[in-house]
C-alpha positions in Angstrom: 3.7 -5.8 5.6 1.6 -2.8 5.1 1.7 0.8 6.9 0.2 2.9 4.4 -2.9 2.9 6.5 -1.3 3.5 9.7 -1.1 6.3 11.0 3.0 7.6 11.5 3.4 7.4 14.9 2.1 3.8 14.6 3.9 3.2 11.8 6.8 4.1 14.0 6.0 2.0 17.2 5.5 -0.8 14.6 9.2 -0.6 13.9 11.4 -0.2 16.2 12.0 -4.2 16.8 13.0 -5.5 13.2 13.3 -9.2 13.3 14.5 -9.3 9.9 17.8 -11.7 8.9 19.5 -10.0 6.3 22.3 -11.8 4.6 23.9 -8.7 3.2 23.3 -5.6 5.1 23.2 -4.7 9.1 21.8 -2.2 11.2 24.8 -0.1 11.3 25.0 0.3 8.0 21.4 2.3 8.3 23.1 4.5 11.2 19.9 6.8 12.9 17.6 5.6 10.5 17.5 1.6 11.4 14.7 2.2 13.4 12.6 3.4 10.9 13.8 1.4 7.9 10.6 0.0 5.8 11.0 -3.6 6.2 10.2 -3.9 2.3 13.0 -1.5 1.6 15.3 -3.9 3.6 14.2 -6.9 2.1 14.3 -5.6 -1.3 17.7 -4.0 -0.9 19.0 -7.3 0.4 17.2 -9.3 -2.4 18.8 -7.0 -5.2 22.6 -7.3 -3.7 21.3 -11.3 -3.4 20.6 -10.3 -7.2 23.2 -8.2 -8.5 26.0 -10.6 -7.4 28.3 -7.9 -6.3 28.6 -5.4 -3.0 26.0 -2.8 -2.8 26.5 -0.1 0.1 24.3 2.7 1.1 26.0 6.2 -0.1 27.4 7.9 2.7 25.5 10.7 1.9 23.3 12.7 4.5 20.4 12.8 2.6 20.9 9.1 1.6 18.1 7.4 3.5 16.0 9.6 5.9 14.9 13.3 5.8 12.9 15.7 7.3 10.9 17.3 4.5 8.1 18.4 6.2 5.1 17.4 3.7 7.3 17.0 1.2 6.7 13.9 -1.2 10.2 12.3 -1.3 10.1 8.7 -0.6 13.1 10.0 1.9 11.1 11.5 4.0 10.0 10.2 7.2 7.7 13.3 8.3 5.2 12.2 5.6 5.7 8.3 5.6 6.4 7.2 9.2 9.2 5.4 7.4 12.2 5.5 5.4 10.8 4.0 1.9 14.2 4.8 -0.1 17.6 4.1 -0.6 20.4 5.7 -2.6 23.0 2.9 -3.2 26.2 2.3 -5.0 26.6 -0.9 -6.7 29.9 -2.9 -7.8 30.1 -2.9 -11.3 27.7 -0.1 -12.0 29.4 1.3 -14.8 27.7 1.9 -18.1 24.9 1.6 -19.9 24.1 -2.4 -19.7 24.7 -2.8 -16.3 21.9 0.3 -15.8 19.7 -1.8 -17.7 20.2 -4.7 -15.5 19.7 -3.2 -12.3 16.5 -1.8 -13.4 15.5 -5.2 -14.5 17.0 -6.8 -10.8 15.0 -3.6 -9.0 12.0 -4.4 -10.7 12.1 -8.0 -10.2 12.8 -7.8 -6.7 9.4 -5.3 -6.2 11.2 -1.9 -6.4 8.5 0.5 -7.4 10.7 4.0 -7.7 14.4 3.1 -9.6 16.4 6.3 -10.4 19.8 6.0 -11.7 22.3 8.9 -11.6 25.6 7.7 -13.6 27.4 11.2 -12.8 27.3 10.5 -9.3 30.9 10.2 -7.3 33.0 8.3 -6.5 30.6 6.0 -9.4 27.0 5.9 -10.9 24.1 5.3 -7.9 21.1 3.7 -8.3 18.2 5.2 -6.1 15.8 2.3 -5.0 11.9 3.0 -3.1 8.6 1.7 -2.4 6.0 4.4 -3.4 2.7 3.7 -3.6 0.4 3.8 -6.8 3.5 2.4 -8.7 3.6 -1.2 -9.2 7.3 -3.2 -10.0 6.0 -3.8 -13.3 5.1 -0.1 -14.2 8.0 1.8 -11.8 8.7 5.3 -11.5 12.0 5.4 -13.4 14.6 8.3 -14.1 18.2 9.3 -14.9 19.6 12.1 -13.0 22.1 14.0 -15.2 23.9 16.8 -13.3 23.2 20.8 -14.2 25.7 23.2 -14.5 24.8 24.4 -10.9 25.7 21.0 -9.6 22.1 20.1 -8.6 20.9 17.1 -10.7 18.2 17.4 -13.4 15.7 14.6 -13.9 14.9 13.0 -17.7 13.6 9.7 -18.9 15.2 6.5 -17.6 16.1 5.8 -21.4 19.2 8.8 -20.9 21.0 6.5 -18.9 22.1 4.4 -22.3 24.0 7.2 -22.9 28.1 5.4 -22.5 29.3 9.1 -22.1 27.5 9.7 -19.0 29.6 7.1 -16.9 33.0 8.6 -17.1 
């Protein structure tokens, strides 16, 4: 499936019936944004938790899956896409260094092309999962979020998140 050359309200119209089976996720879980899910966001996030071989839930925060960022470049953001292309996720058994490693391996695997993962998130680390475009699975856009002394995260090399320290 393919939008990118669609024009949003198309992208839109194309999606408001998904007719995708999902063996670990439903709509609900998606709230507002079900709608305008991208079905390779869906499919990928299903594939991981298929993957990962423990629960994976969508954070309960607002800014989780769709935002209204005007033209701003966040793969969030359905003013600029049409679509929801990310995901910010928390996943069983995220909880140090090795098992960051694996679910960037799992992400990549499974097509992710944008794999952040912040380890000082709450209540556990998150892993941040999205389809961008001139990223491939193989080469990925890939960070750690550490958070600032404002609260705010900061944004460094995905190799940071090897750090054990970070998970506590």
């Amino acid at each position: 499936l393919s939008y990118k050359n669609t024009k949003p309200q198309l992208r839109r119209a194309a999606m408001t019936n998904h007719n995708l089976v999902l063996r670990h996720f439903r709509a609900e879980e998606f709230g507002k944004w079900w709608e305008l899910m991208s079905p390779h966001l869906l499919l990928g996030l299903d594939a991981f938790r298929d993957q990962w071989g423990a629960p994976v839930v969508v954070s309960p925060s607002r800014e989780a899956l769709g935002r209204h960022d005007g033209d701003g470049r966040s793969q969030h953001n359905v003013d600029r896409w049409g679509e929801v292309r990310a995901a910010d996720v928390f996943a069983r058994g995220l909880t140090g260094p090795r098992a960051a490693a694996k679910a960037r391996r799992i992400a990549e695997r499974v097509g992710f092309t944008g794999v952040g993962v912040y380890p000082q998130a709450l209540p556990h680390a998150m892993l941040h999962l999205d389809w961008r475009e001139g990223r491939t699975p193989s080469e990925p856009a890939e960070w750690t979020a550490v958070r600032n002394a404002d609260g705010g995260w900061d944004y460094a090399a995905p190799e940071l998140d090897q750090h054990a320290e970070l998970y506590s």
